[in-house]
C-alpha positions in Angstrom: -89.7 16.3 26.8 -88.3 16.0 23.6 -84.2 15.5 24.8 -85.8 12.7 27.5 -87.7 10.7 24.7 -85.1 10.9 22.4 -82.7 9.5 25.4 -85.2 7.1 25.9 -85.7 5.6 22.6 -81.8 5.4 22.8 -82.0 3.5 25.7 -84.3 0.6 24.1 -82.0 0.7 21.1 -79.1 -0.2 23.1 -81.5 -2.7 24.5 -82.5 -4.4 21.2 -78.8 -4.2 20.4 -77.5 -6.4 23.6 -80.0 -8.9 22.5 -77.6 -9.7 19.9 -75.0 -10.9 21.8 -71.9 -9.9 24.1 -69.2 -9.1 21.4 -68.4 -5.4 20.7 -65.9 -4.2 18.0 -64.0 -0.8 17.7 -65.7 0.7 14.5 -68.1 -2.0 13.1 -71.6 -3.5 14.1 -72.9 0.2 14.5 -76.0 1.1 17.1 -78.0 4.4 14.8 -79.6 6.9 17.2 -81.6 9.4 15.3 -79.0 10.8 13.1 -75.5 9.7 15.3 -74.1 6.3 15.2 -72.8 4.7 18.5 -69.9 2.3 17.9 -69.6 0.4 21.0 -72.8 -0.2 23.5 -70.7 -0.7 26.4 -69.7 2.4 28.5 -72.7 4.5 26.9 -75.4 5.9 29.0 -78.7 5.5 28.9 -81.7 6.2 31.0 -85.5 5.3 32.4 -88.5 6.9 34.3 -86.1 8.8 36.8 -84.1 11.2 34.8 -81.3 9.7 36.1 -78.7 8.7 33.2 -76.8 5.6 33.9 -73.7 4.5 32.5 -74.1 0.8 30.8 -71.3 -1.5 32.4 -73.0 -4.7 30.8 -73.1 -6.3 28.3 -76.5 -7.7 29.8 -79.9 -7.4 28.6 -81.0 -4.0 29.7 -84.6 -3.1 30.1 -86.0 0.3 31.1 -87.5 0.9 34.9 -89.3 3.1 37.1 -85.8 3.8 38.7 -83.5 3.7 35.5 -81.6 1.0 33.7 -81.3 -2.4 34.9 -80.2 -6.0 33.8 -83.3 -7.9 32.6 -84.5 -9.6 36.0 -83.6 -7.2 38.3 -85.5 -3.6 39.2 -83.7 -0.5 40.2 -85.6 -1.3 43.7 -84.0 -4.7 44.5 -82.8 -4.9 47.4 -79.2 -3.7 48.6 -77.2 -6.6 47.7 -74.5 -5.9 50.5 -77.1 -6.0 53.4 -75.9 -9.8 54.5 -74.3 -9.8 57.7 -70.9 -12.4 59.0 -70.5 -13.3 62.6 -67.4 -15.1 63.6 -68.4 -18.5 64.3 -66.2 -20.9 65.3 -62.3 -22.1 64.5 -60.0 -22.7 61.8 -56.7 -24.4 62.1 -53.3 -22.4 61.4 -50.1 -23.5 61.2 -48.5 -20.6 62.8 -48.3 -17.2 64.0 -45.3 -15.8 62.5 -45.1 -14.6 59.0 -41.7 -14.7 56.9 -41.1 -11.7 54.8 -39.2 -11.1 51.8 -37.5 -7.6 51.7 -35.0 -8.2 49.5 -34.8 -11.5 47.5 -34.2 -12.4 43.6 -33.2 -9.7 41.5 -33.1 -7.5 45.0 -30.8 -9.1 47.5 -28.0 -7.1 48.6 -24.0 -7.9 50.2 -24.4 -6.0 53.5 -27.6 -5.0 55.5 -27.1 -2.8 58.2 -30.1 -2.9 61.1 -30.6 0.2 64.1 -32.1 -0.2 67.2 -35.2 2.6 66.4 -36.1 1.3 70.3 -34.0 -1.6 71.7 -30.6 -1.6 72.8 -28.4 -4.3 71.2 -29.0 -7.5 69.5 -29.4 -11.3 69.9 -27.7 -13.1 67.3 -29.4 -17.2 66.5 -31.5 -18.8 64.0 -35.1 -20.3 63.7 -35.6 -24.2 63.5 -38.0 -25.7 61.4 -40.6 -24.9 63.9 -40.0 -21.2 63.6 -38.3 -21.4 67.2 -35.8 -18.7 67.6 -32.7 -20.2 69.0 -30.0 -17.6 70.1 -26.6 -18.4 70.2 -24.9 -14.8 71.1 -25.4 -11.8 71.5 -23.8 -8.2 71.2 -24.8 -4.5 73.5 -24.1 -2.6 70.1 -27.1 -0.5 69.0 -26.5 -1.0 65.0 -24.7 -4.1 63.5 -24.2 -4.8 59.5 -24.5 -8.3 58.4 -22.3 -9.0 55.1 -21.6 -12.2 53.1 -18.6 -13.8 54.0 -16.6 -12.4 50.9 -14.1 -9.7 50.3 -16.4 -7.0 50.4 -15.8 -3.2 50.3 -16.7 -1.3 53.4 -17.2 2.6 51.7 -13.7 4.0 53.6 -12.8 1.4 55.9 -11.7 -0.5 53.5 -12.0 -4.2 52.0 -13.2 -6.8 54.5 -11.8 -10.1 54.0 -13.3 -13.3 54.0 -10.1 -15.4 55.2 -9.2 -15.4 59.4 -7.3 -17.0 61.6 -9.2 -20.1 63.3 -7.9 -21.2 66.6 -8.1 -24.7 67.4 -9.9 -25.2 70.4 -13.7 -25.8 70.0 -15.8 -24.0 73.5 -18.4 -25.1 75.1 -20.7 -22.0 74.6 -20.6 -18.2 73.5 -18.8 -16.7 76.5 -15.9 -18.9 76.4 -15.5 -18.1 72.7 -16.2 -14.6 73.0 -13.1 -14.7 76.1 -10.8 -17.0 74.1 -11.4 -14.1 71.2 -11.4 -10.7 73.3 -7.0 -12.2 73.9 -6.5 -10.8 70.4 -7.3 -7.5 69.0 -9.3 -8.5 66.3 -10.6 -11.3 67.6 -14.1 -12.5 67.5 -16.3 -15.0 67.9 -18.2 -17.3 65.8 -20.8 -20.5 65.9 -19.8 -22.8 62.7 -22.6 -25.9 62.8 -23.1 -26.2 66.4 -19.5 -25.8 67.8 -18.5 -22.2 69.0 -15.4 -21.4 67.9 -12.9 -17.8 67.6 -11.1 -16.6 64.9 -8.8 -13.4 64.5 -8.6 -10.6 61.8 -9.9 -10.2 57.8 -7.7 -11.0 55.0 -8.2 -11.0 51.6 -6.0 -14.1 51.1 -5.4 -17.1 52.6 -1.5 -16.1 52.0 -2.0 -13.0 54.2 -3.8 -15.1 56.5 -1.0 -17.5 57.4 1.5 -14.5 57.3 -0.8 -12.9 60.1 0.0 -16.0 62.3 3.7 -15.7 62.7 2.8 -11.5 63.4 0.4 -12.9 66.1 2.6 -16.0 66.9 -0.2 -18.3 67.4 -1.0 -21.5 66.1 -4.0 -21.8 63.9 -5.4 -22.2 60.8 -6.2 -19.9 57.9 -9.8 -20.2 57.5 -12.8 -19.3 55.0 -16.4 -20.0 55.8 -18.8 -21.9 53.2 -20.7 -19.7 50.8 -23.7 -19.7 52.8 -21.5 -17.6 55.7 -22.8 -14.4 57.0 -20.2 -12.1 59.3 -21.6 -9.3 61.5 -19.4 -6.4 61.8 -19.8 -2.9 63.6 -21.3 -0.3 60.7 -18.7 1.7 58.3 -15.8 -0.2 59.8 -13.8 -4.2 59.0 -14.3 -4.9 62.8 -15.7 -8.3 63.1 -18.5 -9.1 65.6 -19.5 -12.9 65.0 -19.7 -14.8 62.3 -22.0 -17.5 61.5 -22.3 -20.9 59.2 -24.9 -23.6 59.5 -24.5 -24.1 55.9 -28.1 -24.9 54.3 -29.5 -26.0 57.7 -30.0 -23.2 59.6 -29.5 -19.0 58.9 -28.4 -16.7 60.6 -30.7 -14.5 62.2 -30.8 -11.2 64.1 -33.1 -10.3 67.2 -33.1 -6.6 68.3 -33.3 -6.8 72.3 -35.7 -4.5 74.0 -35.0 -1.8 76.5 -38.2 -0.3 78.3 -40.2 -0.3 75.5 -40.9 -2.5 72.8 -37.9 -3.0 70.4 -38.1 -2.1 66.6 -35.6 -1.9 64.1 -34.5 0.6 61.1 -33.6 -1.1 57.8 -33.3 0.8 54.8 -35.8 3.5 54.8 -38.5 1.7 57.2 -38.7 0.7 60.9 -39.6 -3.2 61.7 -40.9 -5.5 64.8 -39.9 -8.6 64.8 -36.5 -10.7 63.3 -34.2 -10.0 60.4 -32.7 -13.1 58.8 -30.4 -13.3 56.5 -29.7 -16.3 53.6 -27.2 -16.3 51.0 -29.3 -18.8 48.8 -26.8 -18.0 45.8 -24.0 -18.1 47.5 -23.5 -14.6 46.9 -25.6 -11.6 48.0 -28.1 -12.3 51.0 -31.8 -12.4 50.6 -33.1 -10.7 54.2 -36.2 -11.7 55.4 -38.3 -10.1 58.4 -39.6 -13.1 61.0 -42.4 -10.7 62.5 -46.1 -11.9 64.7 -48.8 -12.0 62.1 -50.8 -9.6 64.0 -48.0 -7.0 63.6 -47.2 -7.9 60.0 -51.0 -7.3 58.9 -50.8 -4.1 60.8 -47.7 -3.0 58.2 -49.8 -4.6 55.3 -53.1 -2.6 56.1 -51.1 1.0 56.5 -49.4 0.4 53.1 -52.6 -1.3 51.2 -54.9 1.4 52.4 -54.4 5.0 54.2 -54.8 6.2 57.7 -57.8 8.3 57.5 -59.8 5.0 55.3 -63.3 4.6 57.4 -62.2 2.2 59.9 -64.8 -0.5 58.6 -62.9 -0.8 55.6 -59.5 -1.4 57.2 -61.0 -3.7 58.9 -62.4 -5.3 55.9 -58.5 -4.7 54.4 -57.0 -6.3 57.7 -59.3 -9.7 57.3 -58.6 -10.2 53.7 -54.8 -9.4 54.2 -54.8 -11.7 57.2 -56.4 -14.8 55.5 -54.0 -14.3 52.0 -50.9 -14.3 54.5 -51.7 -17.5 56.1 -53.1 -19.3 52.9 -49.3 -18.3 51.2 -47.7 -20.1 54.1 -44.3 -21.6 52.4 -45.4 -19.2 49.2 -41.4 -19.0 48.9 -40.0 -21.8 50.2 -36.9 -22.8 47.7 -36.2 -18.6 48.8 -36.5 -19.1 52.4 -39.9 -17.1 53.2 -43.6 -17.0 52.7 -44.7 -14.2 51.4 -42.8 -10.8 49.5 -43.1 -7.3 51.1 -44.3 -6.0 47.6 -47.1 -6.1 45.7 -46.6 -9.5 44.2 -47.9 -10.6 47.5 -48.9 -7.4 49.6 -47.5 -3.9 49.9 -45.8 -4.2 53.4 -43.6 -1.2 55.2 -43.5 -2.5 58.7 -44.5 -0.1 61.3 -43.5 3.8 59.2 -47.1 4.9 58.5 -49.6 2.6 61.0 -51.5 4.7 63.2 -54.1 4.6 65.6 -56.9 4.1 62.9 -54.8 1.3 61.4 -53.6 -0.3 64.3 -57.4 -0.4 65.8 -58.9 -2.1 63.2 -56.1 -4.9 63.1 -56.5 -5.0 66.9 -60.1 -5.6 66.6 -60.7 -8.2 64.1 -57.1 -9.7 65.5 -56.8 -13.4 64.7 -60.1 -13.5 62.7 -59.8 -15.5 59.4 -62.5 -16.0 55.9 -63.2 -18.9 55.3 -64.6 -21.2 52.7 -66.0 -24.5 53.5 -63.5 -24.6 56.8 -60.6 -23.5 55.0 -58.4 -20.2 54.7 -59.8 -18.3 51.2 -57.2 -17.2 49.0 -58.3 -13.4 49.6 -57.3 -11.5 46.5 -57.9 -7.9 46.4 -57.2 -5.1 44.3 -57.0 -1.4 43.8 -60.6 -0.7 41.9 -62.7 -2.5 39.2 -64.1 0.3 37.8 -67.7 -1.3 37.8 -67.8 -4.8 38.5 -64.9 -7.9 39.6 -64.0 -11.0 37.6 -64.7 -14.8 38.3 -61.2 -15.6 38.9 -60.0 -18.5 36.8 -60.4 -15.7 34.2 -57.6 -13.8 35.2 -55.5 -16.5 37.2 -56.8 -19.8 35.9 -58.0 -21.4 39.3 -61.7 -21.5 39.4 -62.7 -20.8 43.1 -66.0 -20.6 44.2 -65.7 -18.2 46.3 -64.5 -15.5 43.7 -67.2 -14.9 41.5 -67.7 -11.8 39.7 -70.0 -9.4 40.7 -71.5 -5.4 39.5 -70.1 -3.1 41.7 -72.3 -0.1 42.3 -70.4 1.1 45.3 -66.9 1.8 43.8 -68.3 5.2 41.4 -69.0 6.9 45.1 -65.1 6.8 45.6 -64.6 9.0 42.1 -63.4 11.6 43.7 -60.7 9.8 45.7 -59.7 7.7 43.2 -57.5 8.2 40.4 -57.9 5.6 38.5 -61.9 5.6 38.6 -61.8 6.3 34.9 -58.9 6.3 32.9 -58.1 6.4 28.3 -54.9 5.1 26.5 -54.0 5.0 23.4 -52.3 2.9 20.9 -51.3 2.8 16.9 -52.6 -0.5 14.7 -49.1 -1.0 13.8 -48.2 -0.5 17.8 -50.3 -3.8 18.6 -49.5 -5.0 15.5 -45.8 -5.3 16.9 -47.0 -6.5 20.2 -48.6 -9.7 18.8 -46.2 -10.7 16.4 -43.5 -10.6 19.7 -45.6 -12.8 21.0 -44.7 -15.4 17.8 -48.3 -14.8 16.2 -48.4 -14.5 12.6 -49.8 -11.0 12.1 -49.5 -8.3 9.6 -51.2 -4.9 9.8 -54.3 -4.6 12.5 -57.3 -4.0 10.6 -60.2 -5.0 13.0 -60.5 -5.2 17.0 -63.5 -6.8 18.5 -63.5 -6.8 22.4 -65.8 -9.5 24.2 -67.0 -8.4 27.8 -68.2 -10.6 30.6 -71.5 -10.1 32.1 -69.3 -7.6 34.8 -68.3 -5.2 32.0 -64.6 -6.9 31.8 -62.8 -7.5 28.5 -62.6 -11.4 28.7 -61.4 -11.9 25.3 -60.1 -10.0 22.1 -59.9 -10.7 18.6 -57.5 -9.1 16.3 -57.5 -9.4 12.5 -55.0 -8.2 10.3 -55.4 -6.8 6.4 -55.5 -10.1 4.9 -58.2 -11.8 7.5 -55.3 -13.4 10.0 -57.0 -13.5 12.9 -55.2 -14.0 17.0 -57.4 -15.0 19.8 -56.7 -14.4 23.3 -59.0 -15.4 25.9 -59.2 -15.3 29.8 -55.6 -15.3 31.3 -53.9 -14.8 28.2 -56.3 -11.7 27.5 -55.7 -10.5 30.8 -52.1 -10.0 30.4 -52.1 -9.0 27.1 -54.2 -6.2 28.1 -52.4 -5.2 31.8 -49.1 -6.1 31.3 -46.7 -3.6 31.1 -44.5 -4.9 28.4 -48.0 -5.3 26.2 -50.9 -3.0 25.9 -50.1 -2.2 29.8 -53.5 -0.8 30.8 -54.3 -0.7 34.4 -57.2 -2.6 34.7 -59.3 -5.3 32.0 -62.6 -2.9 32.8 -62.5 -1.0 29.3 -63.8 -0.3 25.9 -62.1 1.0 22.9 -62.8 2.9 19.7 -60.9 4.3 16.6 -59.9 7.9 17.1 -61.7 10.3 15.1 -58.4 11.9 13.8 -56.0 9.1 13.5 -57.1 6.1 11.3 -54.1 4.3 12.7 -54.9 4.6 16.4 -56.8 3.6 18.9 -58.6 4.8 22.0 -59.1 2.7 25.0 -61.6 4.2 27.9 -62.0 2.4 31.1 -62.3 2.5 35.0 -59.6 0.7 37.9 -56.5 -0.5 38.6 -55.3 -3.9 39.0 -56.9 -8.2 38.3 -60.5 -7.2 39.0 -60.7 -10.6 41.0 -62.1 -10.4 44.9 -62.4 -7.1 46.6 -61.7 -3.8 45.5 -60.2 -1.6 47.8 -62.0 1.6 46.7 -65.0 -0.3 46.6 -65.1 -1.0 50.3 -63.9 2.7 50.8 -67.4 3.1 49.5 -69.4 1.0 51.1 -68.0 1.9 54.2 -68.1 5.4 54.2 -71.0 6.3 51.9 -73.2 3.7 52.6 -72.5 2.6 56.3 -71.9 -1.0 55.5 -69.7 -2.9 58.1 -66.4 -4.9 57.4 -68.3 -8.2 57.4 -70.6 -6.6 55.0 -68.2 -6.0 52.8 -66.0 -8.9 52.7 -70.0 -10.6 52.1 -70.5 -8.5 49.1 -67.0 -9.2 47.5 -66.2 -12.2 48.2 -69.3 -15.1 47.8 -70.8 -17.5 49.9 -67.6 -16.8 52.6 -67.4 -17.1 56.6 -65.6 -15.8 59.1 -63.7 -17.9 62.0 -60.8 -17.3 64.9 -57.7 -19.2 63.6 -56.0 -21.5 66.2 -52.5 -22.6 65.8 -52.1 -26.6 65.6 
């Protein structure tokens, strides 16, 4: 008796303390228990007429219950607040089915990209229009073909391939004629230069060696250089030339693996792909390579890599909406780069088809085509790894207030502990460590001396102020306090779901404890693990619980 009334006078303490306000500080505006002092209220537990000792994630009001701790206004017994159910009821409008993906693009794009037939046999070679129509315009029976940028490029042992050829003056009337004219030569090939099929022979480094070749050949021609937006296909670890094609900025050139008896995928790098490879050279230089692939079968890569094979299939499902309905609201995401969405996780994590499975694949197929919506339109469906107790409104994080991303507690996510690596997490960092961190930031900022952290009614740090030795003070709020606190080149901790405290054997650092990974806006991803497999909840459940006042409908391409 006397260790539970002594933990519950501490929990109407903490309660008398929160009626003070929201702000928390690392080692002032002490809480006394009996003979200990508590420095910060938030992550401390506490507990009521159960026995049960609940860890507060609030910076609520809390009051004491039958059933244990609980924001002022709500009982222990409320209601499970993920019971709502979402049918899909009617349509929404999409532009298209086919999602462009980034592979390799900025800081990533690459000289030569070699594609395998994984199943297939040979390639189509075209481009898409602006209504993602694929328009072929040749073709080759080879089962792997490497695409490189039309510029002297080394080859491993073959060599040097070079960007100057000999073009033959007749123009043909379509890729057979030009592919005959071509196959008269050795190295000849053929190519499609804005709309006109043409053949050219050989590589040379030079437009010299070039016109040397011709007399060698004795043909009449011109040396010839495509435009810096030319791409040449050539057979893998060799100079022999394929095709080559230049449509300049109005068209790139695209590959299309053709299928055999089964469905055709492609190797690239160290995954397998359905669906298109194009390739731009938006520089002028290297190529950024995008995969044209059927939204169905991209979410089906996105859902494998965002969550796991053996998930509960009600939270793939939940994973395979949400992915779904961010694809098609990112539409054009990366236009001036020539796609819509990255194949990382600035977008979504996307592998194509190297660890789908049944489990995956099934609950794509079954909520195929089904889109959230918010008042008729696509929702912006962030997600993340895990909160570690409750999401964010999200024009704190990202600025745009939308209505239906409103923070919420999560009570589900704790179930998924033991899965979870990031459930609870500590870091540390010296005063003089921050110190250095602000004043990078241009802040006028001597030595820390005081840290107070303000949480939102979720439990997330929402803002921080920092004062130095002589009472400068820096204030960073919402967005700017997010990525101060997550960003890796700052304080880099993995979620904004944390309190911190002085150590108790370093004066000089500082200890920061918290739950999650990632912006703490939408759904969290362990969170519907959870719910699904712990507490039964459906996928329509869960996207109810994380994401507010949303509905679901079958999009229909316009």
């Amino acid at each position: 008796m006397k260790n539970k009334r002594s933990m519950t006078i501490f929990a109407l303490l903490l309660t008398a303390a929160l009626l003070f306000g929201e702000v928390s500080a690392y080692a002032s505006d002490n809480v006394h228990v009996n003979d200990g002092v508590v420095s910060d209220i938030f992550g401390a537990y506490a507990t009521g007429g159960s026995g049960r000792a609940e860890k507060i994630e609030t910076q609520d009001i809390m009051v004491l219950t039958g059933g244990g701790i609980a924001p002022l206004g709500v009982t222990a017994e409320d209601p499970d607040p993920a019971q709502k159910r979402l049918d899909v009821v009617g349509t929404v409008a999409i532009r298209t089915d086919v999602i462009r993906v980034g592979l390799n693009y900025g800081g990533n794009t690459v000289p030569a990209a070699t594609l395998r037939n994984t199943a297939g046999s040979g390639f189509v070679f075209g481009y898409y229009d602006g209504g993602r129509v694929f328009r072929e315009v040749g073709y080759t029976g080879e089962q792997a073909i490497t695409a490189v940028k039309d510029l002297n490029v080394k080859i491993g042992d073959a060599g040097t391939l070079g960007c100057f050829h000999i073009l033959l003056g007749e123009v043909y009337s379509g890729f057979e004629e030009a592919r005959a004219a071509a196959s008269n030569y050795e190295e000849g090939f053929p190519a499609y230069y804005d709309g006109a099929y043409r053949a050219l022979i050989g590589n040379y480094q030079s437009r010299e060696a070039a016109e040397e070749a011709m007399f060698v050949y004795g043909v009449y021609g011109t040396a010839f250089s495509g435009s810096n937006r030319c791409v040449t296909v050539i057979i893998p670890g060799t100079t022999r030339i394929l095709f080559e094609f230049d449509c300049g900025t109005s068209y790139y050139f695209t590959a299309r693996p053709s299928p055999d008896s089964s469905r055709a995928q492609t190797s690239y790098g160290n995954y397998r792909y359905y669906g298109d490879f194009m390739f731009i050279r938006n520089s002028g230089e290297d190529m950024t390579v995008v995969n044209f692939v059927e939204t169905e079968d991209y979410i089906k890569g996105v859902v494998a890599a965002e969550m796991s094979e053996n998930w509960p299939i009600e939270a793939l499902k939940a994973q395979a909406v949400s992915a779904r309905s961010y694809a098609l609201r990112h539409l054009g995401g990366y236009a001036s780069l020539g796609f819509d969405v990255t194949g990382d996780t600035y977008s979504q994590a996307y592998i194509g088809t190297n660890r789908v499975g049944d489990n995956t694949d099934r609950a794509v197929s079954s909520t195929a085509g089904v889109y959230m919506t918010y008042n008729g339109e696509i929702c912006e469906a962030l997600y993340s790894s895990s909160f570690g107790g409750g999401s964010e409104n999200s024009e704190t994080v990202f600025r745009d207030a939308l209505p239906y991303m409103r923070g919420i507690r999560d009570p589900y996510e704790k179930d998924a502990a033991d899965v979870n690596a990031y459930s609870s997490w500590t870091r540390s960092w010296s005063k003089s460590a921050i110190t250095s961190k602000l004043t990078a930031l241009g802040h006028r900022f001597y030595n820390l001396a005081d840290m107070e952290l303000t949480h939102s009614k979720t439990g997330n740090v929402t803002a921080i102020k920092f004062t130095d030795i002589y009472g400068n003070t820096v204030n960073l709020k919402n967005n700017e306090c997010y990525s101060f606190c997550t960003n890796s080149s700052r304080l880099g901790l993995p979620s904004i779901h944390f309190s911190a405290e002085q150590s108790r054997s370093d004066n000089n650092v500082l200890i920061f404890s918290g739950g999650g990974w990632g912006h703490n806006v939408g759904m969290s991803q362990y969170g519907a693990y959870a719910m699904a497999k712990y507490h039964g909840k459906t996928y329509d459940q869960i996207l109810a619980f994380y994401y507010t006042g949303v509905s679901l409908a079958k999009g229909v391409v316009v």
